[in-house]
C-alpha positions in Angstrom: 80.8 99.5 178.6 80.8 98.9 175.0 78.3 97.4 173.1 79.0 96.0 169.9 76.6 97.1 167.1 75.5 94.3 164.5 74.9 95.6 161.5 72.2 93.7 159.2 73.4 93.3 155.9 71.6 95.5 153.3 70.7 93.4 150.2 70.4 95.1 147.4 67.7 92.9 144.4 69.2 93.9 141.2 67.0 95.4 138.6 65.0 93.1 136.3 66.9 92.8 133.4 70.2 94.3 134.2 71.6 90.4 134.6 69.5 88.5 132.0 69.1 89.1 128.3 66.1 88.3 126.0 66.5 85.2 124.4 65.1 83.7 120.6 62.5 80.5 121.3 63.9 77.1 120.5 61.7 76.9 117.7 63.2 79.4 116.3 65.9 77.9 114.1 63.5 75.2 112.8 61.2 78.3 112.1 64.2 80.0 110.2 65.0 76.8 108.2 61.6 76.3 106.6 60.9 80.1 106.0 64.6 80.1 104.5 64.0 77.1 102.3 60.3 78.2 101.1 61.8 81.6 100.1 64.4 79.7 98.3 62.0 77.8 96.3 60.1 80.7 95.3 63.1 83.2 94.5 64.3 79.9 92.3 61.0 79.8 90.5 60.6 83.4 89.5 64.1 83.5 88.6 63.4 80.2 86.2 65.7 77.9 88.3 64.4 74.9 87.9 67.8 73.0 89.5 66.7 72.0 93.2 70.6 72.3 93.8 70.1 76.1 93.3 67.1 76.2 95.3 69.0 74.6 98.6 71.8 77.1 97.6 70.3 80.5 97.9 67.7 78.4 100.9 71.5 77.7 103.0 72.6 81.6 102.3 69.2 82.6 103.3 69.2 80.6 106.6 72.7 82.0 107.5 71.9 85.5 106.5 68.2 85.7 108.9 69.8 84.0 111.4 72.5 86.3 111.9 70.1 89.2 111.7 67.3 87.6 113.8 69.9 87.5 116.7 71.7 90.4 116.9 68.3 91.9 116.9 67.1 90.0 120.2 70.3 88.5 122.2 73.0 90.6 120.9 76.1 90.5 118.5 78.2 88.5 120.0 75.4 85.9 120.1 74.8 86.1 116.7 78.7 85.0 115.9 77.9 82.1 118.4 74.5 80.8 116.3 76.2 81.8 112.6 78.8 79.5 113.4 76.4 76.8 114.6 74.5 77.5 111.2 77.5 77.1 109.4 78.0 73.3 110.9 74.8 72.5 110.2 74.4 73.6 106.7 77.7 71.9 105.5 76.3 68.7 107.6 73.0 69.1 105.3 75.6 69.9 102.1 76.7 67.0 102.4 74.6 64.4 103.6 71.8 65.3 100.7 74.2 64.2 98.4 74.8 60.7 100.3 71.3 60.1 101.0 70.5 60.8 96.8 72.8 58.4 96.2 71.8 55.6 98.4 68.0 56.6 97.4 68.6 55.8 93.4 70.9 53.4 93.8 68.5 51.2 96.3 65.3 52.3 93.9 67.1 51.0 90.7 69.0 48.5 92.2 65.9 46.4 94.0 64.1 45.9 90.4 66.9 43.2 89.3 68.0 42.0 92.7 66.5 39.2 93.8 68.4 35.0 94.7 68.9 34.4 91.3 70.6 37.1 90.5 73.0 36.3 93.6 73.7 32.7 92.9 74.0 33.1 89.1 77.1 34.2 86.6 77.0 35.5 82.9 77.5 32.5 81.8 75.6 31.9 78.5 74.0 35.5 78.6 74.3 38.1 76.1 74.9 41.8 77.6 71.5 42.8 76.0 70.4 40.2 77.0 67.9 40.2 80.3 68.9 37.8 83.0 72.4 36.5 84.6 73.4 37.4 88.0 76.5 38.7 89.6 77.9 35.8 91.3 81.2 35.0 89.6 81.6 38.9 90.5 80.8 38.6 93.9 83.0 35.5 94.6 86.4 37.5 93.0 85.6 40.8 95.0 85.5 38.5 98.2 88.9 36.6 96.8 90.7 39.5 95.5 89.8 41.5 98.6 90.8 38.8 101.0 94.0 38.1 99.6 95.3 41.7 99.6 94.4 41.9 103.2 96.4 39.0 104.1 99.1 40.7 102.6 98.4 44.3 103.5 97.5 43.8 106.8 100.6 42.0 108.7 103.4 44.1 106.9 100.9 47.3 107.8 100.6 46.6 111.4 104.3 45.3 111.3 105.6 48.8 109.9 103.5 50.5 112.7 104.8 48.8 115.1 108.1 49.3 114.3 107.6 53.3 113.6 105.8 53.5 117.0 107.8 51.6 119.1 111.2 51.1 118.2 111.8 53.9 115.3 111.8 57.0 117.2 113.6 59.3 115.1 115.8 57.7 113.4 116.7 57.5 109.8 114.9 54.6 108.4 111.5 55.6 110.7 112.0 59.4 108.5 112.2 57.6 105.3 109.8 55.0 105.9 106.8 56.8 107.0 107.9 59.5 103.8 107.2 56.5 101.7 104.1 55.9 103.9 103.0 59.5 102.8 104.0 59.1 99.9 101.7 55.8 98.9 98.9 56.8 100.6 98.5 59.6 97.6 99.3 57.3 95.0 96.6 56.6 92.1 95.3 53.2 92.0 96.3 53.2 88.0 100.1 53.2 89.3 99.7 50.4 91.1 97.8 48.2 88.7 100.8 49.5 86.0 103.3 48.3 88.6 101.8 45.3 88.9 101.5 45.1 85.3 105.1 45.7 84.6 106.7 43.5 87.3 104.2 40.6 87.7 102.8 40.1 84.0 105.7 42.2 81.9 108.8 41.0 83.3 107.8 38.2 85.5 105.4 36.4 82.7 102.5 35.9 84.4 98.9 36.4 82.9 95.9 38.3 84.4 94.8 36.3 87.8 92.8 37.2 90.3 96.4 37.3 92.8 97.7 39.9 90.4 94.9 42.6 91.1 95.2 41.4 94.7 98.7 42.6 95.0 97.7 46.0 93.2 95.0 46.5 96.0 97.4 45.4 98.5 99.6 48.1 97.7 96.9 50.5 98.4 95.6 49.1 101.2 99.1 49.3 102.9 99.3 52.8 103.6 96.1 53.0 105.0 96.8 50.2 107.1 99.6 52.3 108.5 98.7 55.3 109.6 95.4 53.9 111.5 97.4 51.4 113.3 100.4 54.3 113.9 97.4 56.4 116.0 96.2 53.6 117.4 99.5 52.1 118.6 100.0 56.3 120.0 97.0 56.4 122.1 97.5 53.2 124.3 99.1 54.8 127.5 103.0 55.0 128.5 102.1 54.1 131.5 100.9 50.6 130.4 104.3 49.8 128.5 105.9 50.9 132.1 104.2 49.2 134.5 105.1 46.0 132.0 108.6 46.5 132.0 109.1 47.3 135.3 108.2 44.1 135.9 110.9 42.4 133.7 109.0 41.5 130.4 111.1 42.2 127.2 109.9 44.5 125.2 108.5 42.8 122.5 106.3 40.6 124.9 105.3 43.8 126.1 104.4 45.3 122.7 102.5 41.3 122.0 100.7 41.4 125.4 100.2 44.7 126.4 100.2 47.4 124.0 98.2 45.2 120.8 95.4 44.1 122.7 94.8 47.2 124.1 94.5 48.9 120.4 93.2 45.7 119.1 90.0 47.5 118.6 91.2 50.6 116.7 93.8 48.7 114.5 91.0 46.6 113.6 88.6 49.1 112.4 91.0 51.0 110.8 92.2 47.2 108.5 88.2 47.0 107.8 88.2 50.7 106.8 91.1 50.2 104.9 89.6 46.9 103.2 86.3 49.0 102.6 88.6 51.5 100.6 90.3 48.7 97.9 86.6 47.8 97.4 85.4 50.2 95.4 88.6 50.0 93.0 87.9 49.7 89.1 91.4 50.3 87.8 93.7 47.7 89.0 91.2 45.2 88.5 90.6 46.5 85.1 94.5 46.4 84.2 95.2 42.5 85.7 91.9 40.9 86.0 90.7 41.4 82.7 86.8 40.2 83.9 85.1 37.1 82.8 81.4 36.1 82.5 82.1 32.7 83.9 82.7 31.6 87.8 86.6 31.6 88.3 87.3 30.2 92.1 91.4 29.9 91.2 92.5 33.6 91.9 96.3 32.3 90.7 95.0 31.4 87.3 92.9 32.6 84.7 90.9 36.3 84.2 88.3 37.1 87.0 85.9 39.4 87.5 84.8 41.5 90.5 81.7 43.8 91.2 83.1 47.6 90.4 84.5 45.9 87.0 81.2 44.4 86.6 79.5 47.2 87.3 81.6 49.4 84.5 81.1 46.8 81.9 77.6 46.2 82.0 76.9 50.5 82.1 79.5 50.6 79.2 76.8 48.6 77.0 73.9 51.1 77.5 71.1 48.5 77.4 68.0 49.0 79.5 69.0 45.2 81.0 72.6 46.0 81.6 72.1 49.3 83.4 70.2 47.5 85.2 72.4 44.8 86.4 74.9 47.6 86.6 72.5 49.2 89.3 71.9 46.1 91.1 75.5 45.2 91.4 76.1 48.6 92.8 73.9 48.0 95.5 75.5 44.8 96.0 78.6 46.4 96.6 77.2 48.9 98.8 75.5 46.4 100.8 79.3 44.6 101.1 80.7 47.8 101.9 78.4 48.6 104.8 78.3 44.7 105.9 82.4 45.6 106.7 81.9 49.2 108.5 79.0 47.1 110.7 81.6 44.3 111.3 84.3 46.7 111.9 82.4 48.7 114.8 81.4 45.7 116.3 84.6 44.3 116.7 86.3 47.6 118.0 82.8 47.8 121.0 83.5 44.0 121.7 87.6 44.5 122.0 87.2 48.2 123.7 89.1 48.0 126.7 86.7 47.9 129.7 87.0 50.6 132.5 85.9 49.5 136.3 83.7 52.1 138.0 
């Protein structure tokens, strides 16, 4: 008779600290970032820095530099590539949003001492440059016009042109050669266009400076833009959604009208108000085919207008205390616009986000 033998199994506890490895506090990086940038403010001072840009300098080095050390002394080397990197991120996310937040911080502190209703709802009209007073309304009313009118013309052939390159283009000839051209404008200076502009619509044409003439110039930037957002857009809406549509028997273009826009309805509108945010901000056409006026121009097919980057570069150019401040104020006005459209934008694309069931 046999008799089966159960063996019990043997566990073996490993030893403490074979499996685990000694790791830094989370405090530590926070502890490494103020050391780092009070040892950056004192090597700048005995050095005789007195540039802050300097301090944050030899502070970001510093912060890498004791990082790196501070872990490969506790958790290891390979660690310490791991947490270098992560340093790295973060000090070019600090590099750069110092500069923004500078920016914002004088440009709100100078603008507020000047911006107020009247200077809103009032022109130039009647007001010498060193003069104090006037507002920045007949400025205001042909960024809004200018603006508008190039996207009504930027937008439709944009999203037409992606459209076409997405769905129907493939690789053919003219989809190569279009979306060169595509390429091609999106790296083209705004000066170009106001001198094209210049040449066909006031040289050859006849035409005098309008607010419709710097429209087109900023339509021809706005185009490219245009283009390429809607292009990725139009790529990331499913193939799956274009086949389920035509196995059904709807033509294609109802497809592409029902199916595939609404679904990147969101995206190719965020990507038109980013593109309107970037046609803004633009001095030079303006400058070239709007020539700027102090009075209140509502006709943008007739007559010189203004708009706020132009007004903002004429009253700076004449270096009175009251017209560098009106320049700062209008600045912030055009800020304020700038951020009003990136609010609007993100809105639009969470309200037309396609909604997923659970």
């Amino acid at each position: 008779m046999s008799h089966a033998i159960q063996e019990r199994p043997v566990s073996v506890a490993p030893r403490r600290g074979s499996l685990s490895h000694a790791r830094l506090p989370r405090w530590t990086p926070a502890a490494v970032a103020a050391g780092s940038i009070a040892a950056g403010i004192g090597i700048g001072l005995a050095a005789g820095w007195h540039s802050k840009v300097q301090w944050g300098l030899i502070a970001a080095l510093l912060f890498v530099v004791v990082t790196f050390a501070v872990t490969t002394k506790v958790e290891g080397r390979r660690q310490a590539k791991d947490r270098v990197a992560t340093s790295l991120v973060w000090v070019c996310f600090v590099l750069a949003v110092v500069p923004l937040l500078s920016l914002a911080w004088v440009t709100i502190s100078k603008g507020l001492e000047v911006l107020d209703g009247y200077f809103l709802t009032h022109s130039m009209n009647g007001v010498l440059d060193a003069e104090a007073g006037g507002g920045v309304y007949h400025a205001l009313l042909g960024t809004i016009e200018q603006v508008g009118i190039a996207t009504l013309i930027a937008a439709p052939i944009g999203l037409l042109t992606a459209v076409y390159l997405v769905e129907y283009g493939g690789d053919s000839k003219l989809a190569k050669a279009v979306t060169f051209f595509v390429d091609v404008m999106t790296g083209i200076p705004s000066i170009v266009a106001g001198l094209f502009i210049l040449a066909t619509w006031n040289l050859i044409l006849g035409f005098g400076p309008s607010g419709f003439a710097g429209a087109m110039a900023l339509a021809i930037l706005m185009m490219p833009v245009v283009v390429r957002s809607t292009e990725e857009m139009l790529k990331l809406v499913p193939n799956e959604l274009r086949e389920a549509s035509l196995a059904l028997g709807i033509p294609k273009w109802r497809t592409i009208l029902k199916v595939v826009l609404p679904t990147a309805i969101g995206g190719i509108t965020t990507g038109v108000m980013l593109a309107v945010a970037r046609i803004t901000g633009e001095t030079a056409p303006v400058l070239l085919l709007v020539f700027g006026t102090k009075l209140i121009n509502p006709n943008p097919f007739e007559g010189a207008q203004s708009s706020l980057p132009l007004y903002v570069y004429e009253q700076y150019a004449v270096g009175t205390d009251a017209a560098v401040a009106r320049a700062w104020a209008a600045a912030l006005v055009l800020i304020a616009f700038v951020m009003i459209l990136n609010l609007v934008a993100r809105g639009i694309a969470r309200w037309k986000a396609p909604k997923t069931g659970r």
